[in-house]
C-alpha distance (Angstrom), angle and dihedral (degrees) to the residues before:
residue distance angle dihedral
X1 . . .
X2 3.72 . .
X3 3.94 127.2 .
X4 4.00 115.2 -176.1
X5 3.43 111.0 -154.0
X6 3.73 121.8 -176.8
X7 3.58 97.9 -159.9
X8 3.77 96.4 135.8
X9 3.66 102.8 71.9
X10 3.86 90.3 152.7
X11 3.90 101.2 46.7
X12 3.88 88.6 91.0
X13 3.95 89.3 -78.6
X14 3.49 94.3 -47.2
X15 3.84 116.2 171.4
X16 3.89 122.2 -153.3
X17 3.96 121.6 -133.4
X18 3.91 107.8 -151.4
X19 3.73 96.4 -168.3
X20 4.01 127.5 -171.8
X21 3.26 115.4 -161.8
X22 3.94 108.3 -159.6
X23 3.83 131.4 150.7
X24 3.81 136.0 141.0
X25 3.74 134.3 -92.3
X26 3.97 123.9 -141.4
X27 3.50 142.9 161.7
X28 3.74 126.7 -109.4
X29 3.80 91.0 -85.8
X30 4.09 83.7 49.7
X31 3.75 94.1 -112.6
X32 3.78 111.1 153.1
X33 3.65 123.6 -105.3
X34 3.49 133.4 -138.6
X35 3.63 130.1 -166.7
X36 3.35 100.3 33.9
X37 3.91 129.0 150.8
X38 3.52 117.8 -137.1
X39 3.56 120.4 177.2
X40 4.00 142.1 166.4
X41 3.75 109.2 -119.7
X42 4.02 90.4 -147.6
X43 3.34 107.4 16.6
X44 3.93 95.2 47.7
X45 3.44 98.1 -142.5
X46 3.99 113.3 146.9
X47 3.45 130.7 172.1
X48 4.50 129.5 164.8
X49 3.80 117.2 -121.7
X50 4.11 117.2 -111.0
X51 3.87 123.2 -120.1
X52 4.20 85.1 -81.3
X53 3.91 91.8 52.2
X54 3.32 91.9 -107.9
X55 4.03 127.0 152.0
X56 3.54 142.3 169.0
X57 3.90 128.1 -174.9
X58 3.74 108.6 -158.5
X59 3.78 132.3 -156.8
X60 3.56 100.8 39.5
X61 4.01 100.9 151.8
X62 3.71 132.3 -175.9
X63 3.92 121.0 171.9
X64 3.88 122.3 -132.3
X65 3.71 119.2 -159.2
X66 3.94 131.1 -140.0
X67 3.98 117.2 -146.3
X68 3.60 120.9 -75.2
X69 4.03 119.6 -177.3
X70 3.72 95.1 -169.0
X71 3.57 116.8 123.1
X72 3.96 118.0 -115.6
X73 4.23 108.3 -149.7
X74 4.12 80.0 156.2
X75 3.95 105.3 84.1
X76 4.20 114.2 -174.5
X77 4.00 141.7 165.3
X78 3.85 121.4 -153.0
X79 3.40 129.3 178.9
X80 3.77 133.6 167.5
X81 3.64 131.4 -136.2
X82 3.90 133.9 163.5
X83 3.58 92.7 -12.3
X84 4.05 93.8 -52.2
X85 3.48 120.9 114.7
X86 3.70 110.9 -138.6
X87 3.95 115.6 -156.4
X88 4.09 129.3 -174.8
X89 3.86 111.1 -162.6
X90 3.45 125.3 -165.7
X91 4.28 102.1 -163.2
X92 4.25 133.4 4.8
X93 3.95 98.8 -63.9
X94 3.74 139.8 159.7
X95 3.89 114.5 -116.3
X96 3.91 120.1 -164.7
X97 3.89 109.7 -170.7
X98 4.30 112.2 -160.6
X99 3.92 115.2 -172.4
X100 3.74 114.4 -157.7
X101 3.52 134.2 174.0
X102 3.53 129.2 -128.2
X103 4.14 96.7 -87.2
X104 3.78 86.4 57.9
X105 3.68 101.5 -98.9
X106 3.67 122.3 149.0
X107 3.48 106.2 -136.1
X108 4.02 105.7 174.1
X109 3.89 137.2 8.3
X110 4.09 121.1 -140.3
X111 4.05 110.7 -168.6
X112 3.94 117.7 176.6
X113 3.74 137.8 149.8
X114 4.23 105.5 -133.8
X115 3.52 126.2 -171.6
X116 3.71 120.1 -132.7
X117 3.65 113.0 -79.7
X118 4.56 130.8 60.5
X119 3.40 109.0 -37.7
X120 4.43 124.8 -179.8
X121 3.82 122.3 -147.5
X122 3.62 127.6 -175.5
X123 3.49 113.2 -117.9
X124 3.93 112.6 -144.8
X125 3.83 111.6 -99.7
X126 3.90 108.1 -117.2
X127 3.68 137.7 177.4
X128 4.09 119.5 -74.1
X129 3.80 105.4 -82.0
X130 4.25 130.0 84.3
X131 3.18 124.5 -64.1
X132 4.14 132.6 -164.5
X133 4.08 116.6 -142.3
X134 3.81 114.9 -165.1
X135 3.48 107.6 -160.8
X136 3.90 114.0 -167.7
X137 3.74 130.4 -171.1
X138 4.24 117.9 177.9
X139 4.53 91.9 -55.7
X140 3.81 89.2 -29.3
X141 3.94 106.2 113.3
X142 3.76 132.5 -175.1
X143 4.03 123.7 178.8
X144 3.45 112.9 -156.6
X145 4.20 133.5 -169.9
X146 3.78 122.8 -147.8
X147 3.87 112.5 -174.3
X148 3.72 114.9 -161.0
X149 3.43 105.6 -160.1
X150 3.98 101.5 175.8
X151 4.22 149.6 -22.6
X152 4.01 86.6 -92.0
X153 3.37 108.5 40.9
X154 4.09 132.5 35.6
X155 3.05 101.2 -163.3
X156 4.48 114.6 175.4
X157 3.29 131.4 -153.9
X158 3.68 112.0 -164.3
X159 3.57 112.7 -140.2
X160 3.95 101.5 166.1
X161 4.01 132.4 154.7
X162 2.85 117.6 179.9
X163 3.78 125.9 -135.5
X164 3.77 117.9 -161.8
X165 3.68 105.2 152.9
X166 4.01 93.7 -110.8
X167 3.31 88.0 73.0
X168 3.39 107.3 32.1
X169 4.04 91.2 106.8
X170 3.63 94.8 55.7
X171 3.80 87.4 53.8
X172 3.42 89.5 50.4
X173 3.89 88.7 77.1
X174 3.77 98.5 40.9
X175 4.37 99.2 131.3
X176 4.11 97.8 164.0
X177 3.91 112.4 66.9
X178 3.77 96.9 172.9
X179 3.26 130.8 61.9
X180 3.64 112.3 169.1
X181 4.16 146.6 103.6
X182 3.39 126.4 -92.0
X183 3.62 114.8 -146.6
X184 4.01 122.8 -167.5
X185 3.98 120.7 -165.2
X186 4.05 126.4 -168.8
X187 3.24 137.7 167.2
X188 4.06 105.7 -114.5
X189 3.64 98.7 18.0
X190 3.84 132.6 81.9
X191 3.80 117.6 -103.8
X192 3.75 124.4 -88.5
X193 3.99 134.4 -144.5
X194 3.50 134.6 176.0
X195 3.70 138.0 158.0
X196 3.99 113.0 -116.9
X197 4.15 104.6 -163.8
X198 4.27 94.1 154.3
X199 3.52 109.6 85.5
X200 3.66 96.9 -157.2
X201 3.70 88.6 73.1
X202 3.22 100.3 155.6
X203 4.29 123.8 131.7
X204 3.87 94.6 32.9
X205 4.11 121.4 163.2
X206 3.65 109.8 -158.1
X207 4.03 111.0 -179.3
X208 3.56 124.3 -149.7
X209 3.76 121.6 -142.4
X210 3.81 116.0 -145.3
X211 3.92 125.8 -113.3
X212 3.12 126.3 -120.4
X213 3.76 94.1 -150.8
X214 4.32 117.4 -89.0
X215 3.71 139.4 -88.7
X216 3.98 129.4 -143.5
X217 3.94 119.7 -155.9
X218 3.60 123.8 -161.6
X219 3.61 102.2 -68.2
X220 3.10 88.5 49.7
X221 3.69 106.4 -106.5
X222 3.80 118.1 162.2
X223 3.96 115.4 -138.2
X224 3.71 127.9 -169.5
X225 4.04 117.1 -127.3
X226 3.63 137.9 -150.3
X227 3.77 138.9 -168.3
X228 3.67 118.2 -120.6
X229 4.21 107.6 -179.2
X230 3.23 99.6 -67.8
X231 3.60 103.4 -10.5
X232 4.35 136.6 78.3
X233 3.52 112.8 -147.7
X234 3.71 133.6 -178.0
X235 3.59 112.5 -102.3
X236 3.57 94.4 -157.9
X237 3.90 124.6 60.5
X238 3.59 110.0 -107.7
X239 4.03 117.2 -102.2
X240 4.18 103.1 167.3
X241 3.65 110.5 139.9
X242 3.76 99.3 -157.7
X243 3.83 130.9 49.4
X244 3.93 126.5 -109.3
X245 3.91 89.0 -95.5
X246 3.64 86.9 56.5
X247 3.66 103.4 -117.7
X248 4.03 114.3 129.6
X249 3.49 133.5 -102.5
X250 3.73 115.0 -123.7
X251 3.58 102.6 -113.9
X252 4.02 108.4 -144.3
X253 3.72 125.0 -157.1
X254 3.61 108.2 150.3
X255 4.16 110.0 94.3
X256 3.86 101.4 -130.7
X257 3.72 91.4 37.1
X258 3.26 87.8 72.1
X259 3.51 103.8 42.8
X260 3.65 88.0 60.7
X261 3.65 94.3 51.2
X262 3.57 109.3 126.2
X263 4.06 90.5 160.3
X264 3.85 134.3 56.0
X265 3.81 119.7 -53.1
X266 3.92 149.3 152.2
X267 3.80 145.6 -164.6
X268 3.77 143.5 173.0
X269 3.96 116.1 -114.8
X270 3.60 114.9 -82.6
X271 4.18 83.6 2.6
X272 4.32 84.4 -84.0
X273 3.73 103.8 131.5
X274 3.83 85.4 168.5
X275 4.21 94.7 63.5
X276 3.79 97.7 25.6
X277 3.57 108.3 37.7
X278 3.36 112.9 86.2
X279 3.65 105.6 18.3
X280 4.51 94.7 45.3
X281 3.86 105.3 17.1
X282 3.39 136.2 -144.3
X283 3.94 120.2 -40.9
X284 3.75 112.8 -133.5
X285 3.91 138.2 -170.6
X286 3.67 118.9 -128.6
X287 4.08 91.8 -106.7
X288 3.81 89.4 73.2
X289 3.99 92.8 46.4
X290 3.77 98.6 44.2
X291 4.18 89.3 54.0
X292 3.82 84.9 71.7
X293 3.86 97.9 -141.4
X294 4.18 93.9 97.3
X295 3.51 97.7 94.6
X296 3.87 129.7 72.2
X297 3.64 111.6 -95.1
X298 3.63 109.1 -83.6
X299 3.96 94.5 31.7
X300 3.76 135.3 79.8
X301 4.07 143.3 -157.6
X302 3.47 102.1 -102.3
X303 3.70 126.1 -109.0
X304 3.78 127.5 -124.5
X305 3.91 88.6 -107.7
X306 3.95 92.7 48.7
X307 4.07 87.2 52.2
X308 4.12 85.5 50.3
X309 3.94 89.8 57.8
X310 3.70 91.7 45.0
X311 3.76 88.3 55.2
X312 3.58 104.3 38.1
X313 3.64 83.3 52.2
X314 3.84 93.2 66.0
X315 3.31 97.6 44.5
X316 3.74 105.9 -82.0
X317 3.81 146.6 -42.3
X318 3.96 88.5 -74.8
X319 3.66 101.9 55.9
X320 4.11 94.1 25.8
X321 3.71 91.5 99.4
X322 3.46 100.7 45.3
X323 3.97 86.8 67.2
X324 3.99 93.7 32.7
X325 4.31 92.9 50.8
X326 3.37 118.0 96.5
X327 3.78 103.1 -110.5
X328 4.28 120.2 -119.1
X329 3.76 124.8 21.8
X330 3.99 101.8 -82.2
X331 4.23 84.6 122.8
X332 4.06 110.0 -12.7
X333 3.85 109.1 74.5
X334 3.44 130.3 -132.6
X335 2.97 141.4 -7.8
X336 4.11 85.3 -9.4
X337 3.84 89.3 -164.8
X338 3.83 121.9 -137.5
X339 3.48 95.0 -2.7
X340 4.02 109.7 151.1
X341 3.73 99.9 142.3
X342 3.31 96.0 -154.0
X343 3.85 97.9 155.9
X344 3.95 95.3 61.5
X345 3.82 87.9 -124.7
X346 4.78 81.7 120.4
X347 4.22 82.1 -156.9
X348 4.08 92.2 -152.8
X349 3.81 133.1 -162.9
X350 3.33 106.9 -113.0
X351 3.67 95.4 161.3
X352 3.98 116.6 -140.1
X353 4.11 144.1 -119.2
X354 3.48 123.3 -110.5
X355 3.76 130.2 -123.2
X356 3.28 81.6 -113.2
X357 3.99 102.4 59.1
X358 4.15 98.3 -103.1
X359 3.79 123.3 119.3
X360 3.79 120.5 -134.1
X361 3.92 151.2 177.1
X362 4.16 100.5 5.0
X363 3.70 94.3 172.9
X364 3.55 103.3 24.6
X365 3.78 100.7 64.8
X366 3.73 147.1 3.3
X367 4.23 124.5 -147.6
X368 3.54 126.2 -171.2
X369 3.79 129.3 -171.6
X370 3.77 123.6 -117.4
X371 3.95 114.0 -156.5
X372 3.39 93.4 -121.9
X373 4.05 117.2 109.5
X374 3.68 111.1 -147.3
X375 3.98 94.7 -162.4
X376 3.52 138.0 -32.4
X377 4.44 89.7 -64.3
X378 3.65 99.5 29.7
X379 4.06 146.5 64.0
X380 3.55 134.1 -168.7
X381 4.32 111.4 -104.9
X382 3.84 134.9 171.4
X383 3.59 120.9 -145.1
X384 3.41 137.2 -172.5
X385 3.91 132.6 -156.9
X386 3.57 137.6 -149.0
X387 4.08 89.4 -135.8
X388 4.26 93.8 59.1
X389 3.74 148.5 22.6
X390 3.76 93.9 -120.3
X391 3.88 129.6 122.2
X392 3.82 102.5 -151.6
X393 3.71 123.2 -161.2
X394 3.51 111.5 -154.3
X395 3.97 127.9 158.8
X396 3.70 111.6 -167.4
X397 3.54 103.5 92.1
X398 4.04 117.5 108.7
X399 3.52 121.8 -99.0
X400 3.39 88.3 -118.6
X401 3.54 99.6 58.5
X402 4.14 117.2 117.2
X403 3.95 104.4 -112.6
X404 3.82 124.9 162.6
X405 3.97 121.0 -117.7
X406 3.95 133.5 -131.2
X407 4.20 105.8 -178.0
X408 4.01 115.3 -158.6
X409 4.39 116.0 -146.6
X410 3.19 114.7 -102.9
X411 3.67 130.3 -105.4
C-alpha cells in the first residue's frame, strides 16, 4: 500500500512516500504461516506474520522531489546517527533544522550560524515513532528520516535525498524509494533473503522451504539442511577450518603457495574471511576433500554419482540450477537466469581460486567439488552460472584448484 502525502510544501516541493510493505508468507504447498519474523536488515523494521501469513511493515519513507531551477552556491552533508545530527559545511552559512512528524507537523525549530568544517547538533529527544529533519542551508536542502524504534535502543535509518537544485531534475524521476533486504526467520524452515527496491510493495508471496533440522562441524558452525528426494544437503556452503578429527586445515593466502600445493589446503575468497565467510565459505583444493575427514561426522563430500541423483531428480543437468540458485540478485548477478530456488538448497556464487593462486568470478558462478577423482590430475565438479539454469559436470580442473563444498548425510 502506498499513501502520498504532500505534507512538505516547503521542502522545495518535496513529496513524501509513506510506503507499507505487506505481503504473505507460505510454504511450498502455499499454506500460510504464522509466527514468522520478518525484518528489514537496514531499515529495522520488523513485524510477525498473522494466522493467514500475512505482514505489513509500516513507515517505510522515501522522499521524491519536484523541479527546482534555483541555483545552489551553498554545498552541505548531513547525516544522522543516535539522535545527533552530523553536518559537513563547506563555507560560513546559516543552518535552520525543522523536525516534523509524519502528519506534517513541525514540532521544533534549530537556527545556528556554522563555520565551514564538521559540526554535531543535538537533535531533540522525542517519543518512539519516525521522524523527518529538514535541514536547510541558503537553497541547499537535505531531508532527513530518524526512526525511533524504542526507549532502549535508537536505532536510525537514514533515508536522505538530497535536494540541491542541480539535481533537482534527476530527482524528479526517482520511482524506487527502498532499497533494502528483506529477511524472514522461522522456526523449521531455512532462512530467507531478498532485496525489496519497489516501494509499492504491497501483495508479496514469499514461500518458506522446510528444514530438515541443522548440522555443526568442528568449529562449531551451525548449517541449515534441506531434503532433496532422497537426499539432505547442506544449505549453506561449507566454511569449517579444521577436519572431523580435529586437526587444522592449513589456511593458504599467499598466491604461489598455493600453486605449488600438492597437499591439503583452504582459503576464503579474495583471502577476506570478514566479507566471505559466512555468506560463501571456504574455497578448498581437492587434497583436503579426498582425505575424507572434511565433513562433520556423520556427513560426506558428495560423489559424482550422488550429484547425478540430485540432478536427475530436478529434472536434469539443464534445468538443475534453476531450482538449486538462490533466487533475486542479493549475491548472483544479473540476469541470474532460471533461478527459482525452490528446493532451499540458495546455490551461491562464490567464485573460485585458480591453480594458479588468482581469485575469480564471485558473483557470476558457484563450483563445488564432488569426491570423485577423475584420473591422477583431475576431479569431478558441478558449477553453476549466473547466465543459465544448468548444473555442469566437468572434471578437468586441478586438484589444487579453490572450489567451495556442499556435503550430503549419510545413509
Amino acid at each position: 500500500m502506498i499513501l502520498i502525502k504532500t505534507l512538505l510544501a516547503g521542502f522545495l516541493g518535496a513529496t513524501l512516500i509513506m510506503a507499507d510493505i505487506s505481503g504473505i508468507v507460505t510454504d511450498t504447498n502455499a499454506i500460510p504461516i504464522a509466527g514468522a519474523t520478518v525484518q528489514l536488515e537496514k531499515g529495522g523494521q520488523t513485524a510477525t506474520t498473522n494466522a493467514d501469513g500475512s505482514f505489513t511493515l509500516s513507515g517505510i519513507t522515501g522522499i521524491i522531489s519536484s523541479q527546482n531551477n534555483l541555483l545552489s552556491p551553498h554545498k552541505f552533508s548531513a547525516t544522522i546517527q543516535n539522535g545527533v545530527l552530523c553536518l559537513n559545511i563547506t563555507k560560513k552559512i546559516a543552518v535552520m533544522v525543522t523536525t516534523f512528524d509524519l502528519t506534517g507537523k513541525a514540532l521544533s525549530v534549530i537556527k545556528v550560524n556554522l563555520d565551514a568544517g564538521t559540526h554535531s547538533l543535538v537533535l531533540p529527544q522525542r517519543s518512539n515513532g519516525i521522524y523527518l529533519y529538514d535541514i536547510k542551508s541558503g537553497n541547499s536542502e537535505v531531508v532527513l528520516r530518524d526512526n525511533f524504534l524504542s526507549e532502549m535502543s535508537h536505532k536510525t535509518t537514514m533515508a536522505n535525498q538530497r535536494f540541491e537544485s542541480t539535481g533537482l531534475a534527476k530527482q524528479a524521476k526517482v520511482a524506487d524509494a527502498i532499497n533494502d533486504v528483506i529477511a524472514i526467520t522461522k522456526t523449521g524452515y531455512l532462512n530467507y533473503q531478498g532485496i525489496v527496491m519497489n516501494s509499492d510493495s504491497s501483495g508479496m508471496t514469499i514461500k518458506l522451504v522446510a528444514s530438515a533440522g541443522t548440522v555443526t562441524d568442528t568449529d562449531g558452525n551451525v548449517y541449515q539442511t534441506v531434503k532433496i528426494g532422497t537426499q539432505i544437503w547442506m544449505a549453506e556452503n561449507l566454511k569449517t577450518t579444521r577436519y572431523n578429527n580435529g586437526l587444522s586445515i592449513p589456511l593458504i593466502s599467499d598466491s604461489v603457495a598455493w600453486s605449488n600445493l600438492k597437499a591439503s589446503g583452504f582459503c576464503w575468497y579474495n583471502n577476506d574471511s570478514v566479507n566471505n565467510k559466512n555468506t560463501f565459505g571456504a574455497l578448498y583444493d581437492w587434497y583436503t576433500v579426498q582425505t575424507g575427514n572434511l565433513a562433520p561426522n556423520g556427513w560426506h563430500v558428495p560423489t559424482d554419482s550422488e550429484w547425478i541423483v540430485l540432478t536427475n531428480y530436478l529434472g536434469g543437468i539443464s534445468i538443475a540450477g534453476g531450482v538449486l540458485k538462490e533466487a533475486g540478485l542479493l549475491h548472483w548477478s544479473s540476469p541470474n537466469t532460471g533461478a527459482k530456488n525452490t528446493t532451499g538448497f540458495s546455490a551461491l556464487p562464490g567464485g573460485y581460486r585458480g591453480a594458479t593462486g588468482p581469485f575469480t568470478d564471485i558473483g557470476n558462478y558457484g563450483v563445488w567439488w564432488s569426491s570423485t577423482a577423475y584420473n591422477s590430475l583431475y576431479a569431478w565438479y558441478r558449477n553453476m552460472g549466473y547466465d543459465g539454469a544448468n548444473v555442469t559436470p566437468t572434471y578437468y580442473d586441478y586438484y589444487n584448484d579453490g572450489f567451495s563444498v556442499r556435503c550430503v548425510k549419510n545413509n
